[in-house]
C-alpha positions in Angstrom: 0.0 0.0 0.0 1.5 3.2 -0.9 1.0 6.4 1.3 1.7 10.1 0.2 5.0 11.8 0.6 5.0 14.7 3.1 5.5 18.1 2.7 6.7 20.6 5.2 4.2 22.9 5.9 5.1 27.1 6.4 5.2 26.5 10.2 8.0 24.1 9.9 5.2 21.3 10.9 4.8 18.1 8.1 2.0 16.3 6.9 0.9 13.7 3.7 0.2 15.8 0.4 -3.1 15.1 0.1 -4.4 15.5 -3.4 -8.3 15.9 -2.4 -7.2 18.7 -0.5 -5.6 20.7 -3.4 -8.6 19.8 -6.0 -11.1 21.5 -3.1 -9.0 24.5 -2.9 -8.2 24.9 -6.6 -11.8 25.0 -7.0 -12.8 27.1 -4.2 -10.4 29.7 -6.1 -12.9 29.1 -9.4 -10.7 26.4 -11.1 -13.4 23.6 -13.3 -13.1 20.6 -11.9 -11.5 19.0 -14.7 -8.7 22.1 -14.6 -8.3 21.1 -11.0 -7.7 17.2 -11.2 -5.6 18.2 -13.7 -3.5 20.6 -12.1 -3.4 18.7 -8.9 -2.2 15.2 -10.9 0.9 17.0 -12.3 1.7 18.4 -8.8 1.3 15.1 -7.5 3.7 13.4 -9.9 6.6 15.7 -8.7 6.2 15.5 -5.2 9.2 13.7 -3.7 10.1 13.5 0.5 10.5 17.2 1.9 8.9 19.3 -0.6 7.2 22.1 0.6 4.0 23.8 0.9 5.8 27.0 -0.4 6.5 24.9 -3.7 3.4 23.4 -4.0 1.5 26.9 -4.1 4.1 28.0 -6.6 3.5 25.1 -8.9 -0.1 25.1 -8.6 -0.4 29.1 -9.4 1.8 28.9 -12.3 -0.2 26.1 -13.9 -3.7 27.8 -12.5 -2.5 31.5 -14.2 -2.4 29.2 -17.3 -6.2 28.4 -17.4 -7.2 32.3 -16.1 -5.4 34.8 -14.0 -8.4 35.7 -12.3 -8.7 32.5 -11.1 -5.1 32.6 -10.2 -5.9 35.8 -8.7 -7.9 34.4 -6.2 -6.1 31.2 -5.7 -3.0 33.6 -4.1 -5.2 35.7 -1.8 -3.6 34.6 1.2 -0.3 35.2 -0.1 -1.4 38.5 -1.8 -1.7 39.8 2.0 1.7 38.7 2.9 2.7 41.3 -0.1 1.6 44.0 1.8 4.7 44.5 4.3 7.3 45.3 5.9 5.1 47.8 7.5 1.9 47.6 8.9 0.3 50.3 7.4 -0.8 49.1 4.2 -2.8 46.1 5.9 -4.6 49.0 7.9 -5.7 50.5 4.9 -6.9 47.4 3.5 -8.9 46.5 6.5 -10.4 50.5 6.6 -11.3 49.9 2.9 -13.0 46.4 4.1 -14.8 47.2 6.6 -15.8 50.7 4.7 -17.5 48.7 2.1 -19.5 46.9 5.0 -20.9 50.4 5.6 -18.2 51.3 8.3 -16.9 55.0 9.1 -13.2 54.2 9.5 -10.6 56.2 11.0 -6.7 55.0 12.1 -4.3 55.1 14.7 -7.1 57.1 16.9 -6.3 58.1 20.6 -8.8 56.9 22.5 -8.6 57.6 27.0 -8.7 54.7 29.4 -9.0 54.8 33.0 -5.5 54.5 33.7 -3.7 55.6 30.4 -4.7 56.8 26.4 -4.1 54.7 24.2 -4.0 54.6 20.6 -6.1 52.1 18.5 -4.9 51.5 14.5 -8.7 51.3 14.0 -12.1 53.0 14.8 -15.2 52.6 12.9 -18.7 53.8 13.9 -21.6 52.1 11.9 -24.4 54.7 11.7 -26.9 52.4 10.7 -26.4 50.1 13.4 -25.3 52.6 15.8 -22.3 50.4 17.0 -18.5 51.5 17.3 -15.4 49.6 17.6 -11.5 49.6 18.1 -9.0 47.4 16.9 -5.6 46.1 17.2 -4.2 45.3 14.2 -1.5 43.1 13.7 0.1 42.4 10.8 3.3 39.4 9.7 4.8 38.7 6.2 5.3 35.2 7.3 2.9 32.1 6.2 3.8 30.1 9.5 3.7 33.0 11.7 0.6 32.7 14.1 -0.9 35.7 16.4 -0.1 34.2 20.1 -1.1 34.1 23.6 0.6 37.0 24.8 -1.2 39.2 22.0 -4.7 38.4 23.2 -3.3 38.7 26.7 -1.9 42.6 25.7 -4.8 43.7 23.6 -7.2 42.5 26.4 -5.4 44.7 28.6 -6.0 47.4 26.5 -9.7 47.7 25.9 -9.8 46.3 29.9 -8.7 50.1 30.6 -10.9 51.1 27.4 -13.7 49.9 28.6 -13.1 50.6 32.5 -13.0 54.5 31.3 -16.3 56.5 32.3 -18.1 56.7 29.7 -18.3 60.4 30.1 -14.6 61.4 29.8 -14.4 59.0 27.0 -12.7 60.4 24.0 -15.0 58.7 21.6 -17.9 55.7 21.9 -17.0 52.0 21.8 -18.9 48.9 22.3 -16.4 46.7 20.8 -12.6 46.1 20.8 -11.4 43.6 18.0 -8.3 41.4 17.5 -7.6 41.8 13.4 -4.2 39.9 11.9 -3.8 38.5 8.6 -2.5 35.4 9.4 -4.0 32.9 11.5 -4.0 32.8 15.7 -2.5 30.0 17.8 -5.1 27.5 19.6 -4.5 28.9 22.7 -4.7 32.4 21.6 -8.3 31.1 20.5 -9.4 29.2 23.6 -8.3 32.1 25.8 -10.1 34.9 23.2 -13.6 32.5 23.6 -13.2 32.8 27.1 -12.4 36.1 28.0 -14.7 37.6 25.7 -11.6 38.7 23.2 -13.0 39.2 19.5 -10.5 38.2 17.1 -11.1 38.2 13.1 -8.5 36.6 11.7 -7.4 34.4 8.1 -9.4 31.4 8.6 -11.3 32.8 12.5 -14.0 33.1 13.5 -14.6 30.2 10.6 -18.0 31.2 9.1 -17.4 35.1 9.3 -13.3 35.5 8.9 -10.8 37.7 7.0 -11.0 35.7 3.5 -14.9 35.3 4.0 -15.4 38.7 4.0 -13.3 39.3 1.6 -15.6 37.4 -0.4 -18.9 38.6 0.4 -17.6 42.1 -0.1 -15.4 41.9 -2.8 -12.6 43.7 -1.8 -9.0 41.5 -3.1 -5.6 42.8 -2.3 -4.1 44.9 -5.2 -1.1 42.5 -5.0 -3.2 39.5 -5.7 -3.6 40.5 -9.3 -1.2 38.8 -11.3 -0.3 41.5 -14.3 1.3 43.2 -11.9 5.1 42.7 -11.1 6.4 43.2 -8.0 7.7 47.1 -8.6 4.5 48.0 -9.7 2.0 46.8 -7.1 4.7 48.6 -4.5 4.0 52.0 -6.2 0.9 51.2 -6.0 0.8 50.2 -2.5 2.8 53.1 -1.7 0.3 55.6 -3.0 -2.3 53.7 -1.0 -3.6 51.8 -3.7 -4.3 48.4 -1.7 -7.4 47.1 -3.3 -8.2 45.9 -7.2 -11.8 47.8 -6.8 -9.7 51.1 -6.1 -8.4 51.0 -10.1 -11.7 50.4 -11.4 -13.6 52.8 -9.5 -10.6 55.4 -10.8 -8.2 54.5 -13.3 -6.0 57.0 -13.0 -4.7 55.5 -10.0 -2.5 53.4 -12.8 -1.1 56.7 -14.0 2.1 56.8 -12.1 2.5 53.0 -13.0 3.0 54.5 -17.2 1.7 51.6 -18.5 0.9 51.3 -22.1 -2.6 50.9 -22.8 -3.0 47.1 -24.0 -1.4 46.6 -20.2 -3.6 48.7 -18.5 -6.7 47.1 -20.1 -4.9 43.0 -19.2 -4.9 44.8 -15.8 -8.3 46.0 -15.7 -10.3 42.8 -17.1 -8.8 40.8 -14.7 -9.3 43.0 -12.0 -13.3 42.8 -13.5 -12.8 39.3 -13.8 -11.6 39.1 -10.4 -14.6 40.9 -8.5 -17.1 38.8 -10.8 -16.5 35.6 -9.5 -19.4 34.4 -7.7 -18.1 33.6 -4.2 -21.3 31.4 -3.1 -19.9 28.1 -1.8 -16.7 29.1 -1.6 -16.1 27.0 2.1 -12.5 27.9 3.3 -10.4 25.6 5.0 -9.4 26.0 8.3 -6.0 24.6 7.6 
């Protein structure tokens, strides 16, 4: 009986390639199910002992950008985010642009009083038609395998702890919820303590049936760098002039301006940007792996 050869995983971890696995996730990125056995038996046939996760995306986005880059597109979300750094700013303006096409009022890096100290919050939205306001930590790594830990949810607790412990009256601003945000995903103790302390954390694959990607689905709002006409220079100029989002160059394409792009390559960009924001996102489950 023959068994799968493992791969090493972007926490250092291992486990057996399994080929089911990549089908369902070439196809939750749009993929046809015939382009995704495909795909996924070619990638099989050069696995070998030690390969690793890392290589397998690589493979399977080269052969995916074959049969569509929008597809593609969506295939690298996850590693479109990890695009966004060093800093941590450009994530922040991703998540403001999220969360402001949910109908959110965003501001960042706000100063907001505790009882003890002020403290200042990379994120405050008020929701007028809900009436609710919120603060949030955000917390941002350019590695796959890095996880949001213990002692994170331990400091941010802290934090709104004094937030919240503030009269009301000497407040600088209202807030009825503090939020956890990375783009990654959050250790299992980081969870288990969050669910019982009352943290709210919104993270990658967290909470499972209303996190990051999920959202990013049901509002349609992809990372500029997940576009795959883009090279690296460009989606940093991009990202630089706070371009973060592929909606931003279709709502105004003269945000490609400083990119001098010819105009065949600015309409490539722009249809698969379209093509991108057209897929239908029903059904798309996401694994919590």
């Amino acid at each position: 009986m023959s068994t799968s050869p493992s791969i090493i995983k972007a926490d250092g971890t291992s486990e057996a390639f399994d080929p089911e696995r990549l089908v369902s996730s070439l196809r939750r990125a749009g993929a046809s199910t015939r382009a995704a056995e495909d795909i996924t038996q070619q990638i099989g046939a050069t696995i070998t002992a030690g390969s690793t996760s890392k290589e397998v995306y690589a493979r399977a986005f080269a052969l995916l950008r074959k049969e569509g880059r929008p597809v593609a597109a969506r295939y690298a979300l996850r590693r479109a985010m990890l695009e966004f750094g060093p800093s941590g700013h450009p994530f922040e303006d991703f998540v403001s642009h999220l969360f402001a096409a949910e109908g959110w009022s965003v501001e960042t890096r706000k100063l907001i009083k505790g009882k003890c100290v002020t403290h200042e919050t990379d994120f405050y939205a008020s929701h007028p038609g809900r009436g609710e306001y919120l603060a949030a930590e955000l917390k941002y790594h350019n590695d796959p395998g890095y996880k949001t830990d213990l002692k994170v949810a331990l400091y941010v607790k802290s934090r709104f702890d004094d937030i919240f412990a503030c009269d009301p009256a000497e407040r600088t601003c209202a807030i009825d919820r503090g939020l956890l945000v990375t783009n990654t995903k959050f250790t299992s103790e980081a969870i288990a303590y969050a669910e019982c302390a009352g943290v709210e954390l919104l993270g990658w694959s967290y909470p499972r049936e209303d996190c990051l990607l999920t959202r990013m689905y049901r509002a349609r709002i992809y990372p500029i760098t997940a576009l795959t006409s883009l090279s690296k220079a460009e989606k940093r100029l991009l990202i630089d002039n706070r371009v973060v989002a592929a909606d931003q160059i279709l709502a105004d394409r003269t945000l490609l301006d400083p990119l001098h792009l010819a105009p065949e390559a600015v309409g490539e960009l722009l249809a698969e940007a379209e093509g991108l924001l057209s897929m239908p996102h029903e059904g798309a489950v996401l694994s919590a792996s």
